[in-house]
C-alpha positions as CSV (number, residue, x, y, z in Angstrom):
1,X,58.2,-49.6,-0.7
2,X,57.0,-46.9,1.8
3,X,60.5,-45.1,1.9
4,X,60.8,-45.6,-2.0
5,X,58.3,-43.7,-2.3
6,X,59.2,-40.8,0.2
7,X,62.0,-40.8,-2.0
8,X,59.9,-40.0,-4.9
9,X,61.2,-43.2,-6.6
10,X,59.5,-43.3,-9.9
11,X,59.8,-46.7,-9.8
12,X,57.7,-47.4,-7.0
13,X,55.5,-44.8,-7.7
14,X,54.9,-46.5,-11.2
15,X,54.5,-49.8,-9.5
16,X,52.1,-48.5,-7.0
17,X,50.2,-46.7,-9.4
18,X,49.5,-49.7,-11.6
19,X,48.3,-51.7,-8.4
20,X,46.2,-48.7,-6.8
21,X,45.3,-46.3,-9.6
22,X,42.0,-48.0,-11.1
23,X,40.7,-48.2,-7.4
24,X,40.8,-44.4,-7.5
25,X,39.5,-44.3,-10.9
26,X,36.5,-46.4,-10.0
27,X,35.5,-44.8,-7.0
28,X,35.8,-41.3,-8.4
29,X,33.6,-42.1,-11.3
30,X,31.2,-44.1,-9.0
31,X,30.5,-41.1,-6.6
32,X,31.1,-38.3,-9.8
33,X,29.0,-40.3,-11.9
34,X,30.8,-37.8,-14.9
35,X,33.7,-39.5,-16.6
36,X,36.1,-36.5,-17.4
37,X,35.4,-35.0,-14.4
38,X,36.3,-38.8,-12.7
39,X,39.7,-39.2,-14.3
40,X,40.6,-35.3,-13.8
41,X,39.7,-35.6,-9.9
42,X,41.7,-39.4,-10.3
43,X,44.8,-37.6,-11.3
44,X,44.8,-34.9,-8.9
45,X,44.0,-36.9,-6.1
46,X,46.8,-39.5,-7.1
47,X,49.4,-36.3,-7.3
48,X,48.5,-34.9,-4.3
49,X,49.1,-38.4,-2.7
50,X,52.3,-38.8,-3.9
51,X,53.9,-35.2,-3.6
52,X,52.2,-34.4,-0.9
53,X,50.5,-36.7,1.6
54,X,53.1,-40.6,1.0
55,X,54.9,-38.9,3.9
56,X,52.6,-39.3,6.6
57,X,51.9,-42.7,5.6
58,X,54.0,-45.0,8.1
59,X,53.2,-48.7,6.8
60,X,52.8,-49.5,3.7
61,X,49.4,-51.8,4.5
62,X,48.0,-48.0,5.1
63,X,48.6,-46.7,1.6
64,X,45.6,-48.8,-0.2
65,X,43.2,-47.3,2.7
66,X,45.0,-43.7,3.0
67,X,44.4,-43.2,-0.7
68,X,40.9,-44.7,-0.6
69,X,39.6,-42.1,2.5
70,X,41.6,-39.1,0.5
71,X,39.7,-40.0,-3.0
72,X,36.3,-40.4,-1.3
73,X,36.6,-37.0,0.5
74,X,37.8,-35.1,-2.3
75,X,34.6,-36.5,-4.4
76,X,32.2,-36.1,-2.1
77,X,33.6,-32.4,-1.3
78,X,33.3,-31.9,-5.3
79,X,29.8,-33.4,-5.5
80,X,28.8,-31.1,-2.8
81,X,30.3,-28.0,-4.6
82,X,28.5,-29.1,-7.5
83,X,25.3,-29.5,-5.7
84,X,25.6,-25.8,-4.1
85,X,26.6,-24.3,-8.3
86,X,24.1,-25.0,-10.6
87,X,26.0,-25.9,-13.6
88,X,22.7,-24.8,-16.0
89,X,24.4,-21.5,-15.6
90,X,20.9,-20.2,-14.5
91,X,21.7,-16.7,-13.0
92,X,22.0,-15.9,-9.6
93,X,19.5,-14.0,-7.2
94,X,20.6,-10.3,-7.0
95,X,22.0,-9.7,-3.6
96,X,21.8,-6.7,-1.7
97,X,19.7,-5.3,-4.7
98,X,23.5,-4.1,-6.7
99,X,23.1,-4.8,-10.1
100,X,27.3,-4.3,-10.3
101,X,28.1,-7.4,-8.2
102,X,25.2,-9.5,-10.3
103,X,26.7,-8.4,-13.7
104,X,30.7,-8.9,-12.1
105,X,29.1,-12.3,-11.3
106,X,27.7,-13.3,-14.9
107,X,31.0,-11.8,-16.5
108,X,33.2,-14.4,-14.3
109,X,31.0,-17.0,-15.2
110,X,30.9,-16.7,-18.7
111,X,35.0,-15.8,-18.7
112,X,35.0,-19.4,-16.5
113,X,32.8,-21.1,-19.1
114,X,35.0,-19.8,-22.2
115,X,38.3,-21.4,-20.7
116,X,36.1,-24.5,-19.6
117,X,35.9,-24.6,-23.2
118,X,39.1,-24.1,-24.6
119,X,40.9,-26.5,-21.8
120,X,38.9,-28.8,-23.6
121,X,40.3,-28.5,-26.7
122,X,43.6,-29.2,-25.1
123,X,45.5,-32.7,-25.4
124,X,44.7,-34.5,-21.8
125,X,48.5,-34.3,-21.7
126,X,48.8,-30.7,-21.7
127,X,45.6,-30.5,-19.5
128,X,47.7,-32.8,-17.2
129,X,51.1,-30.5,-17.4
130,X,48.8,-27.5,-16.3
131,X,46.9,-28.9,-13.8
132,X,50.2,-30.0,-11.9
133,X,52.1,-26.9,-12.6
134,X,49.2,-24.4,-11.7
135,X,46.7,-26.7,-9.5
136,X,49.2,-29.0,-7.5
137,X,51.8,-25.8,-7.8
138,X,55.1,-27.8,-9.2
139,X,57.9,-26.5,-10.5
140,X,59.3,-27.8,-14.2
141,X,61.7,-30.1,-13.3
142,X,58.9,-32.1,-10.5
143,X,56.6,-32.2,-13.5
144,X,59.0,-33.7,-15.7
145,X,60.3,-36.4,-12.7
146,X,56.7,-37.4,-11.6
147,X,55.8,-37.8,-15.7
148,X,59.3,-38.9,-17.3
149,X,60.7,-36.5,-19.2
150,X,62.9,-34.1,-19.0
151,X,62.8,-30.9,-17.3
152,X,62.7,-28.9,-20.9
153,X,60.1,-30.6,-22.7
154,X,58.0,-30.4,-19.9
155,X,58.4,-26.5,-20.2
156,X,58.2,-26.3,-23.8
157,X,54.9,-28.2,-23.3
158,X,53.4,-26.2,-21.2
159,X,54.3,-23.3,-23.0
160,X,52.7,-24.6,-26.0
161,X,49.4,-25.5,-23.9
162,X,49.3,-21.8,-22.7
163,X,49.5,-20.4,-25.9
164,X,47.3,-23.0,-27.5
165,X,45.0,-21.8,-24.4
166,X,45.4,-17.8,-25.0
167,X,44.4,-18.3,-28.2
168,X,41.7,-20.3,-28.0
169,X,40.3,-17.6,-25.3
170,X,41.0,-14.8,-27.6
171,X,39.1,-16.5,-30.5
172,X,36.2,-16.9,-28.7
173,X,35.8,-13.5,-27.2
């Protein structure tokens, strides 16, 4: 199984996702205690796994615990970030006394709000295609091989989810 999956063997990573996948789900969601934000950090963690971390694995009794140790980090490292940002949006002290760098600030946070928005309008399959293609950084083709599909629908779908997205942030300027 362990090489299978080196291989990037669809089959075995189906097969391992339908064994190991809810474990990832639950713990996410028990330490996010947010559902979306659960199943987003469940799928990146599971694709970062697979593309990325299945090839330091050396026996496959160390995959269950290797993915386990990998989804509790990344959670606790996003509960933390959340703890530091105050998602109220409440506005940050002024530092240094520069009334520039406070207004730059608000600016990027609205501009981060208004596509937090509009990526929610998005189909969770085209918030899927993006995250691996601009989060995980993969190419067409890896998308279409880790999802099953082709190579061209996986491009014409994300090129519909960026102009679905462009839109969307246009309109609500």
């Amino acid at each position: 199984m362990i090489e299978a999956l080196r291989q990037r063997d669809p089959q075995a990573q189906l097969q391992l996702r339908r064994e190991l996948f809810p474990k990832v789900q639950a713990v996410c969601l028990a330490l996010l205690k947010d559902r979306a934000l659960a199943e987003e950090t469940a799928e990146d963690t599971w694709m970062d796994f697979l593309y990325q971390h299945v090839d330091g694995v050396r026996r496959a009794e160390s995959l269950a615990p290797y993915l386990r140790m990998m989804t509790v980090r990344r959670c606790v490292r996003i509960r933390q970030w959340r703890d530091r940002h105050d998602p109220a949006g409440e506005q940050p002290p002024l530092v240094g006394g520069s009334e520039d760098g406070m207004l730059g600030s608000l600016d990027r946070r609205r501009q981060l709000a208004r596509l937090e928005r509009c990526l929610e309008r998005l189909t969770p399959k085209a918030r899927r295609l993006l995250r691996l293609r601009y989060h995980h950084d993969l190419a067409q083709e890896a998308i279409g091989k880790a999802l099953g599909f082709s190579k061209q629908y996986a491009g014409r779908t994300l090129a519909r989810a960026l102009e679905l997205l462009r839109a969307c942030v246009e309109e609500v300027a």
